[in-house]
TIMI-2910 file (N, C-alpha, C, CB; in pm, 1 decimal, decimal comma, always signed):
<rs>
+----------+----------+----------+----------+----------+----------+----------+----------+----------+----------+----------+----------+------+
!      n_x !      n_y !      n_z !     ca_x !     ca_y !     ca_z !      c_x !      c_y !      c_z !     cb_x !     cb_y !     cb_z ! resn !
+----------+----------+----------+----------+----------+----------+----------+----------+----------+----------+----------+----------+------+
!  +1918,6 !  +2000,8 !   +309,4 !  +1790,7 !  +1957,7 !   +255,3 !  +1793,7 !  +1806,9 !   +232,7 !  +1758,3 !  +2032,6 !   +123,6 !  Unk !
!  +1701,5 !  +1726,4 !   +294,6 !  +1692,1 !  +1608,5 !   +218,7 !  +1632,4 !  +1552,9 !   +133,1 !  +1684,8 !  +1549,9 !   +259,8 !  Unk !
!  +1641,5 !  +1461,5 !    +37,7 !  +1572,5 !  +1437,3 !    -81,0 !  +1493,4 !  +1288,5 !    -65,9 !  +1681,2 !  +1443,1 !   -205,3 !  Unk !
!  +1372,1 !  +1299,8 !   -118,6 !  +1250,9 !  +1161,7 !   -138,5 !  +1195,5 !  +1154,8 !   -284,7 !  +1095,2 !  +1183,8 !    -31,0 !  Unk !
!  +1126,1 !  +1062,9 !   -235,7 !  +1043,1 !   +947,8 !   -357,3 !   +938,6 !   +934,4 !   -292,5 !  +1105,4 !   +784,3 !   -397,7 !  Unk !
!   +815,4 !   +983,6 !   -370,9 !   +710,1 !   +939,4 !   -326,5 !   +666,5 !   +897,8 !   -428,2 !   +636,9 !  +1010,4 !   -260,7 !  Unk !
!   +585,8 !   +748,2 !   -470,2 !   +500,3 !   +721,3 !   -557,0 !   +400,7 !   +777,1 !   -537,0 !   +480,4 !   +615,5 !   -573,8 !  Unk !
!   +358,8 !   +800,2 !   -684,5 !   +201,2 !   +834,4 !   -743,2 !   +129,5 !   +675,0 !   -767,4 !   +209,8 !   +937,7 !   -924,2 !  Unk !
!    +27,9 !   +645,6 !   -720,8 !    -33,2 !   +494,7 !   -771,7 !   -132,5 !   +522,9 !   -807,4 !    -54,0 !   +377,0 !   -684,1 !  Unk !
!   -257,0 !   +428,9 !   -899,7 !   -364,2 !   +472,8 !   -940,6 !   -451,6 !   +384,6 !   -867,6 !   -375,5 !   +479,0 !  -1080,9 !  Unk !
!   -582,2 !   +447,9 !   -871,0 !   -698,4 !   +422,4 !   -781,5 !   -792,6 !   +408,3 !   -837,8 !   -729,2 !   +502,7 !   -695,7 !  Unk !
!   -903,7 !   +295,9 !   -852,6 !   -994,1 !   +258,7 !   -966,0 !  -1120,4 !   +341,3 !   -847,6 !  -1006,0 !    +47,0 !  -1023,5 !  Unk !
!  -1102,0 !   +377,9 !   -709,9 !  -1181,9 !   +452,4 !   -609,1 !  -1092,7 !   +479,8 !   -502,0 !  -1305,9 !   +377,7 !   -558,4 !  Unk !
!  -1094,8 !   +650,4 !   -495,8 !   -975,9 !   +738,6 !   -401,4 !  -1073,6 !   +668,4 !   -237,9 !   -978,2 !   +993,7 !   -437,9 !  Unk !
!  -1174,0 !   +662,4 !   -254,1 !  -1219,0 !   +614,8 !    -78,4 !  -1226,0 !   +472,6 !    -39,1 !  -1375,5 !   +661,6 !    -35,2 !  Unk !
!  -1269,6 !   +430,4 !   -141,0 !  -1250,1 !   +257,7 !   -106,7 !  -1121,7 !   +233,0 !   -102,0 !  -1308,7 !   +147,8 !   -216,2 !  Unk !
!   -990,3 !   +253,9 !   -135,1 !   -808,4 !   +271,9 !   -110,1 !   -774,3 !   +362,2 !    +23,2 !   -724,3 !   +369,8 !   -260,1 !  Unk !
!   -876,0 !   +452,3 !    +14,2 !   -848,5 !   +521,3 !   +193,2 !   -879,0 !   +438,3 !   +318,4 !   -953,4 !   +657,3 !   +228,1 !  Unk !
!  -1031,1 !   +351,8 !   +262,5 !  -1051,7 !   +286,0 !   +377,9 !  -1007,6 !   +147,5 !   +393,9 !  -1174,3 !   +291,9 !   +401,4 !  Unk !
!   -933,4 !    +81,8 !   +280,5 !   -857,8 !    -26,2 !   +308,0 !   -686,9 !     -1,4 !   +393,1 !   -849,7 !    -91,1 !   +159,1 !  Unk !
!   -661,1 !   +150,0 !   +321,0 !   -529,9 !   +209,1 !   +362,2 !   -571,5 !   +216,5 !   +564,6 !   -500,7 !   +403,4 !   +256,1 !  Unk !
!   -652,6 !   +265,5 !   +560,6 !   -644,9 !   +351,1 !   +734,6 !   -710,9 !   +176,0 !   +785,9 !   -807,9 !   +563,7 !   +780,6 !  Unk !
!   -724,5 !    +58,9 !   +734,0 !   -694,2 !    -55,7 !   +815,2 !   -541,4 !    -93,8 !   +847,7 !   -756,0 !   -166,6 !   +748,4 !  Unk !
!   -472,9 !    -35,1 !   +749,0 !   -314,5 !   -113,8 !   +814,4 !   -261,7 !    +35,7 !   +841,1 !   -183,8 !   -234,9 !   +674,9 !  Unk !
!   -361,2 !   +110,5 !   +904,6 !   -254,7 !   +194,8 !   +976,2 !   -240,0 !   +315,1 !   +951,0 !   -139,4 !   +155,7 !   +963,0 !  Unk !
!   -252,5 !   +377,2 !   +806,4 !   -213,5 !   +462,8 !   +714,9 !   -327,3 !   +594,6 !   +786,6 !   -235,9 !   +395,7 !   +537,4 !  Unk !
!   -258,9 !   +700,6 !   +758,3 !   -406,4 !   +808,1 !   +808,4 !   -421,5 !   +895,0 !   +653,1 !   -359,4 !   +960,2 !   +985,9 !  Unk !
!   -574,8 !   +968,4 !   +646,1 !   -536,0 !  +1048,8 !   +538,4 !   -468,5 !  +1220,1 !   +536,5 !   -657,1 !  +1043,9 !   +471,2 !  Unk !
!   -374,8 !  +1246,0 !   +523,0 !   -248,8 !  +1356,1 !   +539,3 !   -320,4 !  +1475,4 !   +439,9 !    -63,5 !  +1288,0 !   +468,8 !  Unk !
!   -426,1 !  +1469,4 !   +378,6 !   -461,7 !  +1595,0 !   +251,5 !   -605,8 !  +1585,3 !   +249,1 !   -395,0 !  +1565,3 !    +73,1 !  Unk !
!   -654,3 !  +1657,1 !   +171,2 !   -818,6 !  +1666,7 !   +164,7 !   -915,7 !  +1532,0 !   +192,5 !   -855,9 !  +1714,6 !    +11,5 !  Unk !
!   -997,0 !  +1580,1 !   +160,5 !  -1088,1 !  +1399,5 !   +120,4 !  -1100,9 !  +1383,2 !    +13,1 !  -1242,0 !  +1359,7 !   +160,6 !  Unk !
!  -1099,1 !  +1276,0 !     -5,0 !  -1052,7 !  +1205,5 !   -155,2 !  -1139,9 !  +1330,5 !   -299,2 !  -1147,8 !   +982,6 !   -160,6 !  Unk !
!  -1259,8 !  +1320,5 !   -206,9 !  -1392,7 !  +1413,6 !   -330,8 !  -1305,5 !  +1584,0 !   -364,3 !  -1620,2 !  +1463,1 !   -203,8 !  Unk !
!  -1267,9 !  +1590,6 !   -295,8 !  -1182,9 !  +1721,6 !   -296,7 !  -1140,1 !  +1785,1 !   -411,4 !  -1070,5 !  +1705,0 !   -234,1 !  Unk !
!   -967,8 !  +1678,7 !   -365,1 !   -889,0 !  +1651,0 !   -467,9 !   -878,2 !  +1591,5 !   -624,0 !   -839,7 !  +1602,2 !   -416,3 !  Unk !
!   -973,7 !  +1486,2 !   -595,9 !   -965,4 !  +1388,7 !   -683,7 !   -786,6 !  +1304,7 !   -678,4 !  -1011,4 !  +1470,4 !   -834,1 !  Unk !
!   -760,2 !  +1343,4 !   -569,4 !   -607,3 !  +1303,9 !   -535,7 !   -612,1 !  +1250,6 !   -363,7 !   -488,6 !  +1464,6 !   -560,9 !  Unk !
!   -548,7 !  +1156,9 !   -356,9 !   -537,8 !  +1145,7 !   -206,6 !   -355,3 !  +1077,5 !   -181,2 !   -688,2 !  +1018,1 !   -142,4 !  Unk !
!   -342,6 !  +1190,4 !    -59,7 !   -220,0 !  +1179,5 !    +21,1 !   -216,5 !  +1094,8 !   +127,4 !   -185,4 !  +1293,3 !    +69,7 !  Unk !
!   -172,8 !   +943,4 !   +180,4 !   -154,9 !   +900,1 !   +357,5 !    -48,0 !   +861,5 !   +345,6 !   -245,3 !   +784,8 !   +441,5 !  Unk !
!    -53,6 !   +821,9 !   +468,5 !    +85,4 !   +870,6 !   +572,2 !    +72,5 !   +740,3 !   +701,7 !    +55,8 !  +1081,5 !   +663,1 !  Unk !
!   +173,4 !   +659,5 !   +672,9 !   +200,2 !   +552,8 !   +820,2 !   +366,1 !   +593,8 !   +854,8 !   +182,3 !   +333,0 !   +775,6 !  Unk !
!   +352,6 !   +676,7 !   +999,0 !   +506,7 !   +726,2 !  +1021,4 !   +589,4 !   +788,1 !   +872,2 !   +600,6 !   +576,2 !  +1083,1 !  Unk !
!   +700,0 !   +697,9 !   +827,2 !   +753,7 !   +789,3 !   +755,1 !   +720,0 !   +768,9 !   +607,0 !   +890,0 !   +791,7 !   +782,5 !  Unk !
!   +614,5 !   +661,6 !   +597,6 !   +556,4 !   +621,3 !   +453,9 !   +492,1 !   +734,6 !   +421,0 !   +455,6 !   +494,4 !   +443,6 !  Unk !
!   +498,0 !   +750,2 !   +332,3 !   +466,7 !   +829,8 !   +259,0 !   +384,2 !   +808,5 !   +110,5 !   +571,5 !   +878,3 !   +255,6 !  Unk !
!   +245,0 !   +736,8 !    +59,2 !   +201,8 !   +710,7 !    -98,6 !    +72,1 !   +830,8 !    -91,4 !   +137,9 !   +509,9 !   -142,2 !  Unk !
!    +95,1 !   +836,2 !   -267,7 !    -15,5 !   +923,4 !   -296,1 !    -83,3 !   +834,4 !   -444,1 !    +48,3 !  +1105,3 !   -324,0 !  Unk !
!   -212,6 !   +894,4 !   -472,4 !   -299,3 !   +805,6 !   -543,3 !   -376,0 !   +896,5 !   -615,2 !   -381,7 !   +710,5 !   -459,2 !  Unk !
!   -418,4 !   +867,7 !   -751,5 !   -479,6 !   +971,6 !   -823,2 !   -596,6 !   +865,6 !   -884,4 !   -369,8 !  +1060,8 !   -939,3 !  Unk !
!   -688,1 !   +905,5 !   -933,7 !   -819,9 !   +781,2 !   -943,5 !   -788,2 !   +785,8 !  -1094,4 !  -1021,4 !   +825,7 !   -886,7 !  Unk !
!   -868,1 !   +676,0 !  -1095,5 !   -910,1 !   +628,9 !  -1243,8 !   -981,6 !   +513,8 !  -1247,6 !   -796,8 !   +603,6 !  -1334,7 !  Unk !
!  -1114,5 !   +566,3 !  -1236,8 !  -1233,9 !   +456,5 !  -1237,0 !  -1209,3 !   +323,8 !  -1352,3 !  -1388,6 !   +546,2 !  -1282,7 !  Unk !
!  -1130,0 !   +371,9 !  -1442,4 !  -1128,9 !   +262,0 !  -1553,4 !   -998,5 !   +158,5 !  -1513,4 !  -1106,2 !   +340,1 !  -1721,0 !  Unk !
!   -933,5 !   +182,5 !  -1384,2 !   -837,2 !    +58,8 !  -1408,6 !   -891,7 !    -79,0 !  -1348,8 !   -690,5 !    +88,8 !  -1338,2 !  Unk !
!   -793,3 !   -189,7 !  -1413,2 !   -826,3 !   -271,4 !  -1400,0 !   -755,4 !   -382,1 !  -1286,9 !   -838,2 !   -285,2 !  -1508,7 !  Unk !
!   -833,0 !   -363,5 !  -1135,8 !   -720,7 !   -390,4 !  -1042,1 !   -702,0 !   -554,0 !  -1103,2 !   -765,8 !   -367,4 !   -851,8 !  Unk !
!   -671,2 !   -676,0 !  -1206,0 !   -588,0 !   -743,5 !  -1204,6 !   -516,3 !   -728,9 !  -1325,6 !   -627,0 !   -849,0 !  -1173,8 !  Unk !
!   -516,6 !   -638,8 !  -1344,5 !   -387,0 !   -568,1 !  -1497,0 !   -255,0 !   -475,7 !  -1435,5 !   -492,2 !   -414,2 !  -1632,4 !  Unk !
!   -343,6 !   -368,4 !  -1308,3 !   -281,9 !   -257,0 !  -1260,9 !   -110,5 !   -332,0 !  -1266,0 !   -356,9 !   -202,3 !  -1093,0 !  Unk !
!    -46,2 !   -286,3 !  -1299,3 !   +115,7 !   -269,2 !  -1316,0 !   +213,6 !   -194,8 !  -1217,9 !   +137,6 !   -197,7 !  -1439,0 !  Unk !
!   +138,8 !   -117,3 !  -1145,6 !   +183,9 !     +1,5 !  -1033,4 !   +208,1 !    -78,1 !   -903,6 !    +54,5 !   +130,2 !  -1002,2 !  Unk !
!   +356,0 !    -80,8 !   -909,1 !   +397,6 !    -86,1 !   -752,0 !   +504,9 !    +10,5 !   -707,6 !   +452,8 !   -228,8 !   -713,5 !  Unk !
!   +514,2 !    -10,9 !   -546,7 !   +588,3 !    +65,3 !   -461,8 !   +663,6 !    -14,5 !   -397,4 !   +521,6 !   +142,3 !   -380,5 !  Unk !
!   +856,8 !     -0,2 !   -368,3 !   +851,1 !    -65,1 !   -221,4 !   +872,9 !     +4,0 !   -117,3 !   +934,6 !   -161,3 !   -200,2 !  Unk !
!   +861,5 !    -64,4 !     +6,1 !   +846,5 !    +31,3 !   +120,8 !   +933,7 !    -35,3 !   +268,8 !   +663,9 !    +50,5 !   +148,8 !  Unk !
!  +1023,0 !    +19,5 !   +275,6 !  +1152,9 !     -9,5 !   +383,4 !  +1049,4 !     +4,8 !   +526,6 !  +1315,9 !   +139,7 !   +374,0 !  Unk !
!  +1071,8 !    -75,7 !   +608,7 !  +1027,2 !    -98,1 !   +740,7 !  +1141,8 !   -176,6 !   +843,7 !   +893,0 !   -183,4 !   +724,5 !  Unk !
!  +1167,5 !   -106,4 !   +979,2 !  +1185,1 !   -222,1 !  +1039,1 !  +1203,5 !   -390,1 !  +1073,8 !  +1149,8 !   -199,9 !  +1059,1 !  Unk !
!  +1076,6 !   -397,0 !  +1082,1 !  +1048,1 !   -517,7 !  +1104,2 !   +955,1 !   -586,0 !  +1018,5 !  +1013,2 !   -523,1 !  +1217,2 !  Unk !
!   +988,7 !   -634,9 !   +875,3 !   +855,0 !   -664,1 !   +780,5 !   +793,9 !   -785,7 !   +831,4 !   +888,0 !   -688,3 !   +614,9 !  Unk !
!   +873,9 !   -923,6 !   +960,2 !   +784,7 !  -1015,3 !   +977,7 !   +682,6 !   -943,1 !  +1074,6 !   +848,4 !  -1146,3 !  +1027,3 !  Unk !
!   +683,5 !   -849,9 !  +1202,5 !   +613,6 !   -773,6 !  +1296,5 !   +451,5 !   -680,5 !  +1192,0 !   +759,0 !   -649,1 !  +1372,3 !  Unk !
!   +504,8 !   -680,6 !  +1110,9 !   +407,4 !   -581,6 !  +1013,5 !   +321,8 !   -688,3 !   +954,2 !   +493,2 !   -482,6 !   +880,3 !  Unk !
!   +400,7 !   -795,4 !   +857,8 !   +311,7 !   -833,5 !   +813,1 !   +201,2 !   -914,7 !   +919,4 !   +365,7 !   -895,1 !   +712,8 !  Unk !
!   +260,3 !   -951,2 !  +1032,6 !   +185,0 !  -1037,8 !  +1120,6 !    +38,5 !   -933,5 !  +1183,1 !   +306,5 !  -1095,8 !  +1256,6 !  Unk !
!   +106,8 !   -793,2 !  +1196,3 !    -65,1 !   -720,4 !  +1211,4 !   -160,5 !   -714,5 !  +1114,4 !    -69,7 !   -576,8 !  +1237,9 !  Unk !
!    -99,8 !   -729,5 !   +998,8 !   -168,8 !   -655,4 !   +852,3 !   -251,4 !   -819,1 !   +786,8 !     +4,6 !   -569,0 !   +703,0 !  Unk !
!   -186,5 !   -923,4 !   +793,5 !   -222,5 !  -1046,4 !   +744,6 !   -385,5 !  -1036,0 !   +765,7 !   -142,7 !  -1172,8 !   +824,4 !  Unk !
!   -485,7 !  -1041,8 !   +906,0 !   -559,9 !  -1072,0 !   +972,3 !   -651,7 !   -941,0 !   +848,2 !   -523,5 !  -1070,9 !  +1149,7 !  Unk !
!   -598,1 !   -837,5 !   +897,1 !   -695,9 !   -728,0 !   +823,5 !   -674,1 !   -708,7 !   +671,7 !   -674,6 !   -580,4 !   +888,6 !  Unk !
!   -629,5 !   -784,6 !   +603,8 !   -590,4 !   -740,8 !   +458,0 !   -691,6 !   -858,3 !   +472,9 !   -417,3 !   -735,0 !   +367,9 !  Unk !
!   -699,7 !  -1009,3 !   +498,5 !   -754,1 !  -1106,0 !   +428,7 !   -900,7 !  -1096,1 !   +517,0 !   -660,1 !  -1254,0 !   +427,2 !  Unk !
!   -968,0 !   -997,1 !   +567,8 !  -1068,1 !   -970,5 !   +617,0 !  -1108,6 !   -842,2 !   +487,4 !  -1046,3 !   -937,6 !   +783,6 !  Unk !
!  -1012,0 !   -789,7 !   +437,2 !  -1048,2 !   -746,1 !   +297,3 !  -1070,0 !   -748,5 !   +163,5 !  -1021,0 !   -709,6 !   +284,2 !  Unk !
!  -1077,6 !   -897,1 !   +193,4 !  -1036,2 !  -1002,3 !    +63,1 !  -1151,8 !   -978,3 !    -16,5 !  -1017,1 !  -1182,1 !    +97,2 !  Unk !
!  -1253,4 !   -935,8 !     -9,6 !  -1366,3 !   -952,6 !    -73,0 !  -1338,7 !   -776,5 !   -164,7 !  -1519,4 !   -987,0 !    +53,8 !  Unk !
!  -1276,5 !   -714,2 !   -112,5 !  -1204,0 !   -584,0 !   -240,6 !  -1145,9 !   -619,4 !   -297,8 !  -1124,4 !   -471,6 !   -223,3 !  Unk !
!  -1116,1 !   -718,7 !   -311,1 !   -963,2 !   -809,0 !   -396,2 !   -808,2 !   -775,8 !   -375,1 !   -965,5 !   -782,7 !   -567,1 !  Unk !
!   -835,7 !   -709,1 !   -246,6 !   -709,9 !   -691,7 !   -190,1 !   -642,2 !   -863,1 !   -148,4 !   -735,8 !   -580,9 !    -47,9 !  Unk !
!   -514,3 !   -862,0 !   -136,6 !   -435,4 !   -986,7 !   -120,8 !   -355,3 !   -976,5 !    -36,8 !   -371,8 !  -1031,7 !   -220,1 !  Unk !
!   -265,3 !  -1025,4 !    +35,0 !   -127,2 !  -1043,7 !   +104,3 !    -64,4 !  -1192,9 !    +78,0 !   -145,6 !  -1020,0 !   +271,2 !  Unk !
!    +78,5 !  -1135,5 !    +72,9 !   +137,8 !  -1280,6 !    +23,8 !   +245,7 !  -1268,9 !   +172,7 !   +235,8 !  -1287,1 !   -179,9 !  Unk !
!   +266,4 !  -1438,7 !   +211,2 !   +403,6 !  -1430,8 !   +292,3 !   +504,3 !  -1405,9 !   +287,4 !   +439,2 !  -1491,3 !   +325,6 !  Unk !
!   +578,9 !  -1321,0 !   +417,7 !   +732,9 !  -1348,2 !   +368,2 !   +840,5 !  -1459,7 !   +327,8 !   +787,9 !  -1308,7 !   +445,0 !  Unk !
!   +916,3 !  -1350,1 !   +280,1 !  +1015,2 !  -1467,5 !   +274,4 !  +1185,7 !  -1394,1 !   +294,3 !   +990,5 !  -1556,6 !   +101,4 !  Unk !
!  +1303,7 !  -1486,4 !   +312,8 !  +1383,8 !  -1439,3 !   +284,2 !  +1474,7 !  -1464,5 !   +123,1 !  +1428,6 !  -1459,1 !   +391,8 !  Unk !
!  +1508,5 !  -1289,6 !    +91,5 !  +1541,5 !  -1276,8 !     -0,1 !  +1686,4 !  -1336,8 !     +1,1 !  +1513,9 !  -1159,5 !    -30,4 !  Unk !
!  +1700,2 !  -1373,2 !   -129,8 !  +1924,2 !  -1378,8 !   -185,4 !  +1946,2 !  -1251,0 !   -154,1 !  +1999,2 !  -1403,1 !   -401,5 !  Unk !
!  +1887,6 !  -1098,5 !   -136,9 !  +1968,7 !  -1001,5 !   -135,3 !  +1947,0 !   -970,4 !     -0,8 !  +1950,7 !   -899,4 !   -234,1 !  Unk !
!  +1911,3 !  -1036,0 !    +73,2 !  +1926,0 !   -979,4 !   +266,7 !  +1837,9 !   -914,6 !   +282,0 !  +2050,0 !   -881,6 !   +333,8 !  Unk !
!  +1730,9 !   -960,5 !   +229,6 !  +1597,2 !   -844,5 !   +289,9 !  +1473,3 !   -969,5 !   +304,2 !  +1534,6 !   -678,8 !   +135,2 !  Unk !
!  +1428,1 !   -965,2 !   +459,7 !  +1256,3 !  -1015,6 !   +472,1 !  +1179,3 !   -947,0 !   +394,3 !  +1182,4 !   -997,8 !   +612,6 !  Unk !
!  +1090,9 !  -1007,4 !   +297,1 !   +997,8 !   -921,2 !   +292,2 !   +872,1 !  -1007,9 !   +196,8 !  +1063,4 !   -777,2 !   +230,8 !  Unk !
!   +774,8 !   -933,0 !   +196,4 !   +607,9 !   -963,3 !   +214,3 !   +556,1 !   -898,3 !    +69,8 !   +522,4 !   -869,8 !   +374,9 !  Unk !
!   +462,4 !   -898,3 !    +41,5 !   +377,6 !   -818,3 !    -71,2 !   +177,9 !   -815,6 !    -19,6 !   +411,6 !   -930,9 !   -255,0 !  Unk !
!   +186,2 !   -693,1 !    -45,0 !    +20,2 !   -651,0 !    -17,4 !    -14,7 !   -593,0 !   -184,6 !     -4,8 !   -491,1 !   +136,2 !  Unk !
!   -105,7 !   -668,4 !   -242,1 !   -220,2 !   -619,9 !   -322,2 !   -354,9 !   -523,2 !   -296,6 !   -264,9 !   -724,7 !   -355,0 !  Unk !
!   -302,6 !   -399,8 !   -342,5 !   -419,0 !   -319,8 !   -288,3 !   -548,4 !   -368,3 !   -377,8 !   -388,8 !   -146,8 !   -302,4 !  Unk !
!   -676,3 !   -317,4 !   -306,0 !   -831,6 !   -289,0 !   -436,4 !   -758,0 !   -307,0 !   -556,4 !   -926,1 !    -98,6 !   -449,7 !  Unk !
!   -705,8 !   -245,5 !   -572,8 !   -697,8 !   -141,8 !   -745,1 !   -565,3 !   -218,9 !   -839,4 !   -630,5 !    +87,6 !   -708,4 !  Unk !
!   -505,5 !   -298,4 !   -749,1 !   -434,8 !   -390,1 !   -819,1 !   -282,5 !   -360,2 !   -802,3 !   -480,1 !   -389,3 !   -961,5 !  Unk !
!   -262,4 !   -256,8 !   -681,1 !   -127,4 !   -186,8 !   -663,6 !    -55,6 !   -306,8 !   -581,9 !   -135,1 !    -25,3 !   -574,0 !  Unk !
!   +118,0 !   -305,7 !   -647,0 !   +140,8 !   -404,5 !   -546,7 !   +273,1 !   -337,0 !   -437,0 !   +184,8 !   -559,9 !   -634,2 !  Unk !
!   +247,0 !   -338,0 !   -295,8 !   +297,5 !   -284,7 !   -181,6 !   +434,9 !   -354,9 !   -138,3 !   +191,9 !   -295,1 !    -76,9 !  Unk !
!   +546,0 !   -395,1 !   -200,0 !   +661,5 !   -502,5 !   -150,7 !   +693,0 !   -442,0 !    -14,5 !   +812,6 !   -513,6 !   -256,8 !  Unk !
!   +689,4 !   -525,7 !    +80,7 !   +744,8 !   -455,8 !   +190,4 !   +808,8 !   -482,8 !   +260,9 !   +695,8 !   -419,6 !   +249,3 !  Unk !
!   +964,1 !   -442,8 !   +306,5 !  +1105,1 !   -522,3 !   +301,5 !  +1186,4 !   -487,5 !   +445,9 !  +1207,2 !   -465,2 !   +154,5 !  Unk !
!  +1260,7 !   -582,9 !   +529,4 !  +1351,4 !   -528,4 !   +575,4 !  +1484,0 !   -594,7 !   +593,3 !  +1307,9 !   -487,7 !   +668,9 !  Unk !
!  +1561,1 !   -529,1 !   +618,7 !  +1708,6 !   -594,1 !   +618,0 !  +1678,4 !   -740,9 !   +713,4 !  +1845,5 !   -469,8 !   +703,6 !  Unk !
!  +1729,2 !   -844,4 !   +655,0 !  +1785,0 !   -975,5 !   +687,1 !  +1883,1 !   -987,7 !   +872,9 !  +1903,2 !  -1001,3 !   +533,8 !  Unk !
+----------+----------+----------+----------+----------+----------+----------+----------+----------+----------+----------+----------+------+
</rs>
């Protein structure tokens, strides 16, 4: 059996986070958001899930994830163009860089104030 981690993150709107998510890629893996009141996606082996709460405050939100990739300069270079074409949700992307601990890596600000570190070995 193998064992995971999936974050739970919060969502100030489960569809406006679906449709910023399925720009970099992500599909939705579980109901529609109205369903659940929960939403599951899925990019290859990523794996986040999201539960709403109309009252957060995406520049307070505290909730992050990180997320192991390949190639984080290859990623962020697709995602840059469409995150800051989403800028007006207050979604963000920051550049990479290299870390002291041997890892490239990037940060995406979702809507809702979630922050996405996204890393790969040096």
């Amino acid at each position: 059996m193998s064992e995971r981690a999936v974050p739970i993150l919060i969502s100030r709107d489960l569809s406006e986070t679906l449709a910023f998510l399925e720009r970099l890629g992500f599909e939705n893996r579980g109901a529609a958001p109205g369903v659940w009141q929960y939403l599951i996606v899925g990019r290859g082996e990523i794996e986040l899930h999201y539960v709403e709460d109309p009252s957060v405050d995406p520049l307070r939100t505290a909730a992050m994830a990180y997320v192991y990739v390949d190639d984080a300069q290859a990623l962020y270079d697709a995602w840059a163009p469409l995150v800051t074409a989403a800028e007006e949700t207050g979604s963000r992307i920051v550049e990479p860089v290299d870390t002291d601990y041997g890892v490239r890596e990037f940060a995406v600000v979702d809507p809702s104030g979630n922050l996405l570190r996204v890393g790969s070995p040096l």
